[in-house]
N, C-alpha and C positions, 0 to 999 in steps of 0.2 A: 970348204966346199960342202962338204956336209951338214952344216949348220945351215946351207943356203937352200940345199934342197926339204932339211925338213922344216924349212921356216916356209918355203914353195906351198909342200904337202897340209900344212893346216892349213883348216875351209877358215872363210873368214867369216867371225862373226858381227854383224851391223847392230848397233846400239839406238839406231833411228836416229843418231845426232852427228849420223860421216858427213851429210853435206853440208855445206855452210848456211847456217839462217834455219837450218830445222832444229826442233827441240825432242827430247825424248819424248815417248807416251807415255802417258799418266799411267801407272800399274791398274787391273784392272781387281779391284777388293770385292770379295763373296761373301755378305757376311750370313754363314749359314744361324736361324734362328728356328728350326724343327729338331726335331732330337737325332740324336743320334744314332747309326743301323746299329743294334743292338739286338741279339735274337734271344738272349734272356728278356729282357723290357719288351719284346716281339710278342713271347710265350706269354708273359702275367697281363699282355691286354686282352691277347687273344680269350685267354682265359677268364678274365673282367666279362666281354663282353657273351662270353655261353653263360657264365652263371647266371648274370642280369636279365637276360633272355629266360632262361628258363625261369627264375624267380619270378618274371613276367607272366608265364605261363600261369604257375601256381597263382597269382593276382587275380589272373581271369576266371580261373576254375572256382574259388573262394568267391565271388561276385556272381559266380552262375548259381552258387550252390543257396547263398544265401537270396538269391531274387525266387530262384525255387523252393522256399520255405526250411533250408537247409542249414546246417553249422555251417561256420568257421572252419573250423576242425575237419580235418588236421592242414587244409591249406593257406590256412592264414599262418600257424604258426611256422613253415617249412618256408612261404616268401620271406617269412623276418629273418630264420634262417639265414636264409643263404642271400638275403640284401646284404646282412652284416658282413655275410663272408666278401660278397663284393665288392661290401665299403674298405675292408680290412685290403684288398689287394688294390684300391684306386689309393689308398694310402701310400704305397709304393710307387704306381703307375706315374702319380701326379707331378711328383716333386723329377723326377727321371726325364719324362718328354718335355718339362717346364723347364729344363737347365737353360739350354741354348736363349730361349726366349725372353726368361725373366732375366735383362740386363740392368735394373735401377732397384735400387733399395723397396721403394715401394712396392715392385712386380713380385720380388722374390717372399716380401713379407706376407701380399696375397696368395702367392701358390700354397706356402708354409699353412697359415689361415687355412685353407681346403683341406692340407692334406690330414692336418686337425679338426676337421670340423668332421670329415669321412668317419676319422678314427672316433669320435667321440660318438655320433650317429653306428656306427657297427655297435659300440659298447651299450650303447641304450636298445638296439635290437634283438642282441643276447638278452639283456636281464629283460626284457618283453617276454622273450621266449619262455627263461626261468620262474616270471612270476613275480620278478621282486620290481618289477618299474608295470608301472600302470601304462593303459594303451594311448592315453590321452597328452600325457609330456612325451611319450617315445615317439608319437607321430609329430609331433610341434617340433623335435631337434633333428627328427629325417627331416621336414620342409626346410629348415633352415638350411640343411649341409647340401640338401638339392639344389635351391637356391645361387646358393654359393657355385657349385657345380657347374651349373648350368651359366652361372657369369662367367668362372673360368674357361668354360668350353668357346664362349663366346672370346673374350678376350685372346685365348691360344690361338685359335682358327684364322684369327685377324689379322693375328703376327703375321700366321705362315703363310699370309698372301704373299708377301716379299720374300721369301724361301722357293728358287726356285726348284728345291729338291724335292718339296714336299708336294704332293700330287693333288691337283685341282682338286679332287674328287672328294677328299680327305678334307679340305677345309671350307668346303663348301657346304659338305654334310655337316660339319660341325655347326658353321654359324646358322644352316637350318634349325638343326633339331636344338640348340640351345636355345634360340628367339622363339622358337614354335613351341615351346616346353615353356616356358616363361610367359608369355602368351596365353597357353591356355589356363595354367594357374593362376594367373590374373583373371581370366574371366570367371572359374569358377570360383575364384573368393570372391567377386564383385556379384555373381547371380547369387550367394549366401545372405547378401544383405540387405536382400528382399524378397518376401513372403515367396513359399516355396510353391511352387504350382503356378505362380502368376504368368503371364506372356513375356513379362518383362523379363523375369529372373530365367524363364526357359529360350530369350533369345540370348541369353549372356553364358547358360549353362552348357548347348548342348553343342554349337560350335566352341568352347572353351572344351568339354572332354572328348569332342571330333579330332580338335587340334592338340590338346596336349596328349592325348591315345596315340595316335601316328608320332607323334616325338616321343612315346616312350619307346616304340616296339623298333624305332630308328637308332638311339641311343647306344641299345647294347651293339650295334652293327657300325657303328663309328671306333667303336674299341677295337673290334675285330678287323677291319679294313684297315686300320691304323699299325694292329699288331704284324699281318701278315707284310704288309711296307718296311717294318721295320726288319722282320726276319730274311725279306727278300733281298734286301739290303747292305747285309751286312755283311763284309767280307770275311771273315773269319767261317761262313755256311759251311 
C-alpha cells in the first residue's frame, strides 16, 4: 500500500518517446567559442586597452610636436614604452580569449604565432627605448605583429558570430577596426610608392590615415568593452 502511493506521488517525467510513432528530440548542443567570463582576463584587457589608448595619446602629441618644428622627445620614446608594455600584456590576452575558438591545429598554431609576434614586437620596443635597436628594424617587426594582430582580431570576431553569448557589439567592433586597420595600412604603403606630393599618392594617403586613425583610437576600446563583458560575466564577481 505504500509502495502504491509513493509510486502515485512521483510527477511523471515524458521522455517525448510515451506515444507511439514519436521519436525523442535531438539534444540541443551550444557550442560556446568566445572565452570564458573570467574577471582576471576581464582586468589584463581592460588594462590592454587604457595603455594602448593613452600610448595613442603620446603618438598624437609626438606628430604635433614634431609638424611644429619640435623633438620627438620625450613622446616618442614613452608611446614605445608603454606599446611594449601593451604588446607584453596582449601576450597574455590572446592565447586566454583564443581557447574556446582555436578548435584545429591550424587555429591554435596561429594564435601561438600572435601571441609571439606581440612578445617579440614589446622586446624590440624596449631596446628602441634603450638605444640598442635602431628605429628603422623596430618599426618593420611592430608592422609585422600589427599585422598579425589585426588578422587575428578579424579571424576571433568571425568565430564569435556563432557564439551566442558573446555580444553583437563586441564582434562587430572587432571585425570593423581589424578590416579598417588593415585597409588603411594598405593605402598608405601603396600612396609610398609614388612620388610624394602627387594627386595620386594624396588620394591613396589621406583617406588610408582617415581610416586607419579611427581604427587605431577604436582598437584600444575593443579591449575594454571585451574586458568589462568578460568581468560582468563571470560568476565567481
Amino acid at each position: 500500500m505504500v509502495d502504491a502511493m509513493n509510486t502515485a506521488e512521483q510527477p511523471a517525467v515524458s521522455t517525448g518517446a510515451d506515444a507511439p510513432g514519436e521519436q525523442s528530440p535531438e539534444p540541443l548542443v551550444v557550442v560556446l567559442l568566445g572565452p570564458a567570463p573570467d574577471r582576471g582576463t576581464g582586468n589584463l584587457s581592460v588594462a590592454l586597452g587604457v595603455i594602448n589608448l593613452v600610448a595613442g595619446g603620446f603618438l598624437i602629441v609626438m606628430f604635433v610636436s614634431l609638424a611644429q618644428g619640435g623633438s620627438a622627445a620625450p613622446w616618442g620614446p614613452i608611446n614605445d614604452a608603454l606599446a611594449a608594455a601593451g604588446n607584453i600584456l596582449l601576450t597574455l590576452v590572446v592565447p586566454r580569449i583564443s581557447r574556446n575558438a582555436a578548435r584545429s591545429a591550424p587555429a591554435r598554431g596561429f594564435v601561438r604565432t600572435t601571441a609571439v609576434a606581440s612578445l617579440v614586437s614589446a622586446v624590440s620596443g624596449l631596446l628602441l627605448v634603450a638605444g640598442v635597436l635602431a628605429f628603422e628594424p623596430s618599426t618593420a617587426i611592430s608592422m609585422v605583429a600589427i599585422v598579425l594582430q589585426c588578422a587575428w582580431m578579424i579571424w576571433l570576431s568571425r568565430t564569435w558570430v556563432r557564439d551566442p553569448q558573446v555580444p553583437a557589439s563586441i564582434w562587430r567592433l572587432g571585425l570593423t577596426t581589424g578590416l579598417a586597420l588593415l585597409a588603411g595600412m594598405v593605402l598608405v604603403g601603396a600612396s609610398l610608392l609614388l612620388p610624394f606630393g602627387s594627386t595620386a599618392a594624396n588620394l591613396l594617403l589621406i583617406p588610408g590615415v582617415a581610416c586607419g586613425g579611427v581604427a587605431w583610437l577604436a582598437w584600444p576600446l575593443w579591449y575594454v568593452l571585451l574586458g568589462r563583458h568578460l568581468r560582468r560575466a563571470d560568476p565567481a564577481r
